[in-house]
C-alpha positions, 0 to 999 in steps of 0.5 A, a space after each residue: 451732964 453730957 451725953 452725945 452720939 453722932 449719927 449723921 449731919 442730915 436725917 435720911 430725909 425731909 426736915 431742917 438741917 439738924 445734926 441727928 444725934 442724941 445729945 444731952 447737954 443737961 439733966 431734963 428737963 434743963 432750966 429754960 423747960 423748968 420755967 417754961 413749965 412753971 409758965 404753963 402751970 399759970 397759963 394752961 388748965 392742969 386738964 392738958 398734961 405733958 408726956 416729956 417734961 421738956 419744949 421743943 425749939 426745932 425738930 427734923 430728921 429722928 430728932 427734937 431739940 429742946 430749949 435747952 439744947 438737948 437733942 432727943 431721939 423722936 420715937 413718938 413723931 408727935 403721935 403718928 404726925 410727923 410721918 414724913 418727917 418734922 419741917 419736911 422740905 416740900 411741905 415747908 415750902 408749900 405752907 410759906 407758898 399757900 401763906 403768902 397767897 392766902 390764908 383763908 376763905 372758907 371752902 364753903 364760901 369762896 372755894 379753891 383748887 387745893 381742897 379739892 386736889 386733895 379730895 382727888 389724891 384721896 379718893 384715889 388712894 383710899 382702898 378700892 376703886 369705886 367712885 368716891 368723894 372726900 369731905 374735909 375737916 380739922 381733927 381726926 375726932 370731928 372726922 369720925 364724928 361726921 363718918 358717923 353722920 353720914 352713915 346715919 343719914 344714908 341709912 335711915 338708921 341710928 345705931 352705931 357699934 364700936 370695939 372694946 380697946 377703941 379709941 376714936 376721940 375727945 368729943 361727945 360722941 367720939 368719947 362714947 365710941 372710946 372705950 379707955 375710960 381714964 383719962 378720956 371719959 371719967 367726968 365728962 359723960 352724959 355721953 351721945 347715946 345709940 353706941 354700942 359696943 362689942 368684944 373685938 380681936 385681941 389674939 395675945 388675950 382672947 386666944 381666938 382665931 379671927 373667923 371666930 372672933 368675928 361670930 362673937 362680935 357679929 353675934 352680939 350685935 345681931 343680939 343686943 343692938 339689931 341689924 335693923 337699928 344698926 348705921 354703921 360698924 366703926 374700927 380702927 384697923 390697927 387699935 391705937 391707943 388700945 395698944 397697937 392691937 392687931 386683930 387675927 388673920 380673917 376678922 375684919 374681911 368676915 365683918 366687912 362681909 357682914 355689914 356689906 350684907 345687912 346694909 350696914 356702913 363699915 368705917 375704918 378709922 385710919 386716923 393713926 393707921 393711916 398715910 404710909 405709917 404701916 407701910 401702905 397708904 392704908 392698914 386695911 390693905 394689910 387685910 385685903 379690906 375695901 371699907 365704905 367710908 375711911 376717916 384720915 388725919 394725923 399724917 396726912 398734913 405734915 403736922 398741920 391740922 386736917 382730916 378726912 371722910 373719904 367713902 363710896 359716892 352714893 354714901 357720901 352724897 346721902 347728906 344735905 346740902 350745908 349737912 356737912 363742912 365747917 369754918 375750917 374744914 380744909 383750911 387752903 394751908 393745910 391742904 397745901 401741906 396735905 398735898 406736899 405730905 403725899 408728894 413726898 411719901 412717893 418722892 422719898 420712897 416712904 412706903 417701903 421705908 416704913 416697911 424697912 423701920 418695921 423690920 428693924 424694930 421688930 427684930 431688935 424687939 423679938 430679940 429681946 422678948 426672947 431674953 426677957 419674958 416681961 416682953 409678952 408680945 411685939 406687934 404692929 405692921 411697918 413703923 407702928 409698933 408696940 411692945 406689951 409689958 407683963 407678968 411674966 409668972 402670970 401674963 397679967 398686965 404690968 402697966 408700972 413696968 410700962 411707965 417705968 421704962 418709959 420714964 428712965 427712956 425719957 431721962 435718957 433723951 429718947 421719946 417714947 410713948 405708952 399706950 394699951 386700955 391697962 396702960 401696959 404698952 409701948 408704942 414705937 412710931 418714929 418719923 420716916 425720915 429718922 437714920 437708921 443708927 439713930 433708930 438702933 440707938 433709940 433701940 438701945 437707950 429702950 433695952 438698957 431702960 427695960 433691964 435697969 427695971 429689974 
């Protein structure tokens, strides 16, 4: 088997010096992937399952390259990671600098420039201009669930509202705050209590305008949590895993405005959102929305492990001393990746060029939901967009056509993700720094999947 298209010798920017084309040089997965996956069935509990059925050896540019020599297209970035794009240069460097310096000390111990250098990057990109203060940590679950821990300890309150469609983690109490019960939730409960949740907007679904939204959501919480009882609202601006939902025109700016009033934390958990992956530093710009605290992770390192809690100083000030942090928490190589990350989102013109991404995709994709009505909807803002699969006699979910597609993309040599609480939805995140030929040409590997369904 042989299958290879030239696009170009470099990615558009950042990454190693791979040739950025799709080339398969066996069926996948290829047979150094099939003994590595027999070595991971003996080493690596079942619990921790694999979308593409292929390792990875090198990656740069719009493209993966396995084991076995296939080049496959990245239309997943490590699920919003690889923003700048894999081994992006600056980052590169700055993780071998920080390395040979120092790996580790412990901000809360000895601490160092780089942690707080990103604090201040962050405070100043972050929506608003009030005083702010960033805390650092790992993952983008233990940065919500500290979010939470500050909205409590500033408020004197405990209660805690998320929305339906929310993902917001693995941990005990993020996994309460996530809706999608398989595969997140099933088993693992008891889960933290005091979570509560409330319908969000899903304008492809529910039909309403978002003022309207926002009274049912704001109604329910008045009526079955209280605002009395209630710390913080927490949303992702654009739901992820729910399936890229962008909420109506109008929804979140009226329940910023109501927890403003009733002294309520509003959280945006920008975990996915954020880091130029929408074609600003942070979705809620999209809305106009200035959030009291933000949660950031995935993009913000260049694939090395960091997330923040950045917010509003008399918020983020309300926990104890030793209330917060954590052995790893901005780990000194990180942070020096975090900080290339940002140099190179403003060196290579990123925000515009996730704006770019977002209209070839959505074009491409419109096109084909005006030829194909299984396409129920194309949706998202810059380089975060998802296309919803249906019925097209009935408009219910099909979440089989939605694996099925993606499978035969798979096989094609193109990654691609699902995504949606009826598991319904792809979700198209490439790296930045992928060509555009190569990105049309994921695009057309999609389309033949989608028709070869019917």
């Amino acid at each position: 088997m042989s299958v290879t298209t030239q696009v170009s010798d470099q990615a558009v920017v950042g990454g190693p010096a791979l040739p950025q084309e799709r080339r398969l040089v066996t069926a996948l997965p290829g047979p150094r992937s099939v003994e590595l996956a027999a070595r991971q069935r003996a080493a690596v509990p079942g619990g921790v399952s694999t979308t593409m059925p292929v390792f990875a050896a090198a990656a740069g540019g719009g493209v993966v390259v396995d084991v076995d020599g296939n080049s496959l297209i990245d239309l997943g970035s490590g699920i919003a990671v690889t923003t700048v794009g894999n081994s992006a240069p600056l980052v590169a460097q700055a993780v071998g600098d920080q390395a040979a310096a120092f790996t580790h000390t412990c901000f809360m111990i000895t601490p160092y420039e780089g942690y707080v250098e990103v604090a201040e990057r962050l405070n100043a990109l972050t929506p608003g201009d009030h005083d702010k203060r960033t805390a650092l940590f790992n993952s983008g679950a233990e940065a919500v669930e500290n979010a939470v821990k500050i909205a409590r300890s500033y408020t004197g309150r405990t209660a805690v509202v998320a929305f339906d469609h929310a993902y917001h983690g693995r941990t005990n109490l993020t996994m309460a705050l996530t809706a999608k019960n398989q595969p997140y939730k099933s088993g693992f409960g008891p889960f933290a209590s005091e979570v509560y949740r409330v319908p969000t907007s899903y304008p492809f679904r529910d039909g309403l305008s978002g003022p309207e939204a926002a009274r049912r959501a704001i109604d329910q919480i008045e009526k079955q949590v209280g605002v009395e009882n209630l710390a913080a609202v927490i949303i992702e601006p654009i739901q992820g895993e729910g399936g890229f939902i962008v909420p109506a025109e109008g929804f979140l700016p009226a329940i910023v405005d109501w927890a403003r009033e009733n002294g309520v934390v509003f959280v945006a958990d920008e975990v996915q959102s954020g880091i130029a992956r929408t074609g600003t530093w942070y979705a809620s710009e999209h809305e106009g929305i200035v959030p009291d605290l933000v949660t950031t992770a995935k993009g913000v390192a260049g694939g090395l492990p960091l997330s923040a809690v950045t917010g509003r100083a008399e918020i983020m000030d309300a926990a104890h001393a030793g209330g917060l942090g954590g052995t790893y928490g901005g780990n000194p190589v990180a942070c020096a990746a975090a900080l290339a990350t940002l140099d190179t989102i403003v060196a290579d013109g990123l925000l515009e060029r996730a704006t770019a991404v977002g209209e070839q995709l959505t074009a491409r994709l419109g096109a084909l939901a005006e030829r194909d009505a299984r396409v129920g909807e194309v949706r998202g803002r810059g380089a975060m967009i998802a296309v919803e699969l249906v019925d097209p006699a009935t408009g219910e979910p099909d979440a089989a056509l939605a694996k099925a597609v993606a499978g035969a993309a798979h096989a094609e040599g193109v990654i691609v993700l699902t995504c949606g609480t009826y598991g319904n939805v792809l979700r198209l995140l490439p790296p930045l720094s992928i060509a555009d030929e190569l990105l049309a040409e994921g695009l057309d590997v999609l389309e033949r999947a989608l028709g070869a369904t019917r």
